[in-house]
C-alpha positions as CSV (number, residue, x, y, z in Angstrom):
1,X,-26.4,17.9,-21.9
2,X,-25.9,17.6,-18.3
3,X,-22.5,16.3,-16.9
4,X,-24.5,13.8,-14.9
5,X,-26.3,11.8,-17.9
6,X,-22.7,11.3,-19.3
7,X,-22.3,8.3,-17.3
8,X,-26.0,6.9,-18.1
9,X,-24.9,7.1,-22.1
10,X,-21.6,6.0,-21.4
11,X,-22.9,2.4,-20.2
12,X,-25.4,2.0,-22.5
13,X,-22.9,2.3,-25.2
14,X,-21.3,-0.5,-23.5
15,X,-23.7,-2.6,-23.0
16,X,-24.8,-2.2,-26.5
17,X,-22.0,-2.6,-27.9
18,X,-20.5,-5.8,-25.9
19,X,-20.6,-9.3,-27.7
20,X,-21.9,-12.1,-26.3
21,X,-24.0,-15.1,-27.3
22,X,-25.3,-15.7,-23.6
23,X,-24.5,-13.1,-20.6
24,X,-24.7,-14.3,-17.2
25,X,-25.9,-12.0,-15.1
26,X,-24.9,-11.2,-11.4
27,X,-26.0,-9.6,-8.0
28,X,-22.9,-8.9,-5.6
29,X,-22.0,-7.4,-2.3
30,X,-18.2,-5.7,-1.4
31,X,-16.7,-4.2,1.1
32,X,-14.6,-1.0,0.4
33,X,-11.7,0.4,2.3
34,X,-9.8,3.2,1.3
35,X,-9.7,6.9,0.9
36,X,-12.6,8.8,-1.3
37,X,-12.9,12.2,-2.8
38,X,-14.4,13.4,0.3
39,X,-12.7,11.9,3.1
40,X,-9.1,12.1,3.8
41,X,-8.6,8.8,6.1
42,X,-9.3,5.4,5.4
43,X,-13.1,4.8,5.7
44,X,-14.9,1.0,5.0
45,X,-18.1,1.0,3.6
46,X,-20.0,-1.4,1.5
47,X,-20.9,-1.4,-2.1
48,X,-23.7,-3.0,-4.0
49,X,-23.2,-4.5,-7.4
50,X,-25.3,-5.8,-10.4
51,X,-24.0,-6.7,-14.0
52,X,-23.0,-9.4,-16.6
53,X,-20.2,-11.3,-17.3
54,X,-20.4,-11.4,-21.5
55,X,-17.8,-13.7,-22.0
56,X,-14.4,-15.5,-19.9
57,X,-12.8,-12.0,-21.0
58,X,-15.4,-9.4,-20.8
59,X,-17.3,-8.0,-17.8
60,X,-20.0,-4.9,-17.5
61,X,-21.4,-3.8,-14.1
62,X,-22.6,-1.5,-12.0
63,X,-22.0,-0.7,-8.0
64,X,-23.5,1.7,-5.5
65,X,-21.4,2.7,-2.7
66,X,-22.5,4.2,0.2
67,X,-20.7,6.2,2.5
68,X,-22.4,8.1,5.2
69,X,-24.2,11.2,3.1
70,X,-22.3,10.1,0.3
71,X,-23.3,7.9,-2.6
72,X,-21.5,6.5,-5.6
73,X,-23.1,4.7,-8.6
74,X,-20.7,4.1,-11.1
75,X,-20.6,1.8,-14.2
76,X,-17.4,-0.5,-14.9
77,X,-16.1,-2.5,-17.8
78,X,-13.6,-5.1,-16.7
79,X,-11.4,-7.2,-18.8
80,X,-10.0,-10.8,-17.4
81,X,-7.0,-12.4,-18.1
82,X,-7.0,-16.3,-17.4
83,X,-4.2,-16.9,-14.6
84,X,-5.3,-21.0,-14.6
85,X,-5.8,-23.3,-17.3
86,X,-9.0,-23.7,-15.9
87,X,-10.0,-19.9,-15.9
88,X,-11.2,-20.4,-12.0
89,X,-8.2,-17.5,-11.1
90,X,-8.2,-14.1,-13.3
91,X,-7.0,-11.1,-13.5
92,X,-8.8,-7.9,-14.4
93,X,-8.2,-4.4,-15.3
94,X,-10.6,-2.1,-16.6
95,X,-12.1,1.2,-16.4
96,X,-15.3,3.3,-14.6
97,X,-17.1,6.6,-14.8
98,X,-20.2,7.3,-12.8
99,X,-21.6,9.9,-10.6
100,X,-21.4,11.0,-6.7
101,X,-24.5,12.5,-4.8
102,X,-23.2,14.1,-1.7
103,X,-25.9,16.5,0.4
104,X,-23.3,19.0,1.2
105,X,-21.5,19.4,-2.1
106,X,-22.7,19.5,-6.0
107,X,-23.2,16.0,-7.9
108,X,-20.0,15.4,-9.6
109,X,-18.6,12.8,-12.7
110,X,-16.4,10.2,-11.5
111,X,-13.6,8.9,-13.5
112,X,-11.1,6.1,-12.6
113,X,-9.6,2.5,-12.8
114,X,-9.5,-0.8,-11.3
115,X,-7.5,-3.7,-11.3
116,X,-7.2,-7.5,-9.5
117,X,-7.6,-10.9,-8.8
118,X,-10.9,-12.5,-9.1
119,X,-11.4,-16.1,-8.4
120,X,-14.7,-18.6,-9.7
121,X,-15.5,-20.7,-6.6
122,X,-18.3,-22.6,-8.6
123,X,-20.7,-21.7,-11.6
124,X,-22.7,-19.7,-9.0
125,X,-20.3,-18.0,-6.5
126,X,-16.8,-15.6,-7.5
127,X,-15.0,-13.5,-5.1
128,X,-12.6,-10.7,-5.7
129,X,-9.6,-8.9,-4.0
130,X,-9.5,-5.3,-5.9
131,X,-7.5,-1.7,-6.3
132,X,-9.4,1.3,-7.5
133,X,-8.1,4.4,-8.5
134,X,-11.4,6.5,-8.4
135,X,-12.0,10.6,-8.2
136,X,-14.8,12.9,-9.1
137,X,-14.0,15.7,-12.1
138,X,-13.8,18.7,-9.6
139,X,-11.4,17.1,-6.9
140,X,-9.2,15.4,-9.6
141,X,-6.5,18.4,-9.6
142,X,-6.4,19.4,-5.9
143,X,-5.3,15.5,-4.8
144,X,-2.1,13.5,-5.4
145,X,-3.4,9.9,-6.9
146,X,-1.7,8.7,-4.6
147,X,-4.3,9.3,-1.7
148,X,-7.1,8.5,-3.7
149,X,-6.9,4.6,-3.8
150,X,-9.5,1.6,-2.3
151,X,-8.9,-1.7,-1.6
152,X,-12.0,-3.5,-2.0
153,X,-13.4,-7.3,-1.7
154,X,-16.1,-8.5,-2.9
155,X,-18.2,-11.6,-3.7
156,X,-20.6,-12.4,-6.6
157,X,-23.7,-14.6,-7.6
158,X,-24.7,-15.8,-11.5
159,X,-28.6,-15.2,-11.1
């Protein structure tokens, strides 16, 4: 099986195997800023994002990020911890794998983390201040982790 279909299986797993009475679905748009695979200053560039919220705890989505010749689709599972008795301010942590395209390189696997603070304006609208830790398979063991980090921001709507 091709190292690219990986992630494809990987989130249909998840999705299948997430439990949830009613999933609300969202449509997003974020802003990235922070050092990628590819590049070795800090570059912003903005992300597109689609997925569900399964629960106050459980999240499943998807984002493209594009960056010049450089494109990122990767699939994330995020899990919230209520930081108001209300559950309007939560923190997340989770995990990601996806794929990059890049025209001047091979399609490689990435692998990496994410953690922050995501706040529920109303039903409709939450907004997000994040840290990922994201690399592809083949650039993993050349780069201290360190240098491989984005800040991100990003804001959400239940459809």
């Amino acid at each position: 099986m091709k190292i690219k279909y990986t992630p494809i299986l990987l989130s249909i797993f998840l999705i299948q195997s997430a439990n949830a009475s009613e999933p609300q679905a969202f449509i997003g748009f974020g802003i990235n800023d922070g050092i990628s695979s590819v590049h070795s200053d800090w570059v912003s560039n903005p992300s597109f994002r689609v997925g569900a919220n399964f629960s106050d705890k459980h999240r499943l989505y998807s984002y493209l990020e594009i960056d010049k010749d450089i494109y990122n689709l990767v699939g994330s599972y995020d899990y919230f911890i209520p930081m108001s008795d209300n559950k309007d301010w939560r923190f997340f942590i989770g995990a990601s794998t996806g794929i990059q395209v890049v025209k001047s390189h091979k399609d490689d696997l990435i692998l990496g983390a994410q953690t922050g603070i995501n706040y529920r304006i109303n039903k409709n609208f939450n907004t997000e201040l994040g840290y990922r830790v994201h690399d592809t398979r083949s650039v993993w063991k050349e780069c201290n982790m360190s240098q491989l980090d984005t800040f991100y921001i990003a804001i959400d709507f239940t459809v």
